[in-house]
C-alpha positions as CSV (number, residue, x, y, z in Angstrom):
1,X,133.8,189.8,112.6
2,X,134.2,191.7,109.5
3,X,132.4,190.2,106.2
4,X,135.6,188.7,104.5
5,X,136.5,186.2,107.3
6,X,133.0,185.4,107.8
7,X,133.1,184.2,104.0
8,X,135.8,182.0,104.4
9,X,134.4,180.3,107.3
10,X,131.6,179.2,105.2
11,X,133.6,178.2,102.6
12,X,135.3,176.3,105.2
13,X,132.2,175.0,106.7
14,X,130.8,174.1,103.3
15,X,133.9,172.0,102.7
16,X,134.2,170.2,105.7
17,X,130.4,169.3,105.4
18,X,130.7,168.2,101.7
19,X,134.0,166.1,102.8
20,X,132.2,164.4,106.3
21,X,128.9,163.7,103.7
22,X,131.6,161.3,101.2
23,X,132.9,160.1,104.0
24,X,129.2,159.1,105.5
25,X,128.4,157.9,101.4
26,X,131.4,155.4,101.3
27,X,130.6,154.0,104.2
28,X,127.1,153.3,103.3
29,X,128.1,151.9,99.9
30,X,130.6,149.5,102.1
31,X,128.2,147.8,104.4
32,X,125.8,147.7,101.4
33,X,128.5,146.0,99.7
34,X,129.1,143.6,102.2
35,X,125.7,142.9,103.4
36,X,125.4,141.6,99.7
37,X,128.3,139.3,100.4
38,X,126.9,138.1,103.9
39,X,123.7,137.1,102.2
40,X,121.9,135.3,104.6
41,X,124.4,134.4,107.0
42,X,124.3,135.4,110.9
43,X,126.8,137.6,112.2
44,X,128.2,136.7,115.6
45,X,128.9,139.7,117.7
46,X,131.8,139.9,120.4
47,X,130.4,141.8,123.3
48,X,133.1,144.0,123.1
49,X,132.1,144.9,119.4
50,X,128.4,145.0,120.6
51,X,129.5,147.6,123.2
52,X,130.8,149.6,120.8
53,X,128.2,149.8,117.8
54,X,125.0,150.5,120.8
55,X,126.8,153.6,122.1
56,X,127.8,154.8,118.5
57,X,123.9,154.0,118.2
58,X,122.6,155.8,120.7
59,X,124.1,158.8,119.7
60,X,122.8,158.9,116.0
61,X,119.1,157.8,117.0
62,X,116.7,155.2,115.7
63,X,115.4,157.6,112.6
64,X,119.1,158.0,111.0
65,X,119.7,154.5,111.8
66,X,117.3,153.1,109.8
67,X,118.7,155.6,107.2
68,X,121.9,154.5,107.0
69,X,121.3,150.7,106.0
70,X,122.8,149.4,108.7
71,X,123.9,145.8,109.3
72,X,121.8,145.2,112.3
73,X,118.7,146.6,112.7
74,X,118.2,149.5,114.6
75,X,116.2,147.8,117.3
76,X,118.5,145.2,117.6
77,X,121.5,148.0,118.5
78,X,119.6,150.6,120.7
79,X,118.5,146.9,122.5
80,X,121.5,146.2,123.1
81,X,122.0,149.9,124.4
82,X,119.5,148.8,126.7
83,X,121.2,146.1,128.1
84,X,124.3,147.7,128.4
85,X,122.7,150.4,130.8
86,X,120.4,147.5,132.6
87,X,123.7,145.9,133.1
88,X,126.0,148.8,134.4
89,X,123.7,149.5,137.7
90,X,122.5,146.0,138.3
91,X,124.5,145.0,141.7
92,X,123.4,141.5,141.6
93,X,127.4,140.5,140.8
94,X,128.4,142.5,144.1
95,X,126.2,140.8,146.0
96,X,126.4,137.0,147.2
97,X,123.5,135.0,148.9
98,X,122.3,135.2,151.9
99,X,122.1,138.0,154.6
100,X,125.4,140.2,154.6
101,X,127.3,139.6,158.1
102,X,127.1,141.7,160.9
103,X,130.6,143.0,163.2
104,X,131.3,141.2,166.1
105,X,131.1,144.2,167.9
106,X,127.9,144.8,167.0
107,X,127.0,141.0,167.9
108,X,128.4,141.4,171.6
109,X,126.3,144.3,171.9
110,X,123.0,142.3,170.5
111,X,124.5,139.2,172.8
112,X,124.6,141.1,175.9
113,X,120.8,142.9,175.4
114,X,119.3,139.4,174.6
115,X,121.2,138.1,177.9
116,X,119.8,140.8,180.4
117,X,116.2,140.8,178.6
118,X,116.1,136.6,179.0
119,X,117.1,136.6,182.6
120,X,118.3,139.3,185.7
121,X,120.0,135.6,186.9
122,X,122.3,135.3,183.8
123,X,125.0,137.7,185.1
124,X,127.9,135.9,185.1
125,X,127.3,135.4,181.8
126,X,127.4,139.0,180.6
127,X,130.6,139.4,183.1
128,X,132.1,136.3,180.2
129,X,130.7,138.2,177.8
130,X,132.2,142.1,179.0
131,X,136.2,140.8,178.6
């Protein structure tokens, strides 16, 4: 790349850096400005809006959390995080009570062993069984 285009790049770069960091600034001055307005008050979350502010979270990392000033506390979001993972493998909802049922195929087959094993005498039974 010859030395003029590299230039503007940076310029670019520079730019688009100096724009993203106002951007970052505002946003900060917001929730400072509305934290201030919230006072004391507890915010009640929508799990949908929970869902959204741990994986933001996640991504930016406990250190620049507790940067930015945020609303909830950076424990509090990358707990949630945690719960949101927890919940996405946890099978328990897939799964009902009890033993899962067996094919009546394989319960014939399981019939017709226990039948011969009781008693040699039962074999009109397995014949009912065999149709």
């Amino acid at each position: 790349m010859n030395l003029y285009l590299q230039f503007l790049l940076f310029i670019f770069a520079g730019w688009v850096n100096r724009h993203q960091q106002a951007v970052i600034e505002y946003l900060q001055a917001e929730n400072q400005s509305l934290r201030e307005q919230l006072g004391k008050k507890r915010i009640r979350w929508t799990d949908a809006q929970r869902r959204r502010l741990a994986e933001k979270a996640k991504a930016i990392g406990r250190s620049a959390l507790r940067q930015l000033g945020t609303v909830v506390t950076p424990d509090t979001l990358l707990r949630w995080y945690r719960n949101l993972v927890a919940a996405k493998y946890d099978g328990s909802k897939q799964r009902g009570p009890g033993r899962p049922r067996t094919s009546a195929r394989t319960r014939t087959s399981h019939e017709l062993e226990y039948v011969h094993q009781v008693s040699p005498w039962n074999d009109c039974r397995s014949r009912f069984l065999h149709r």
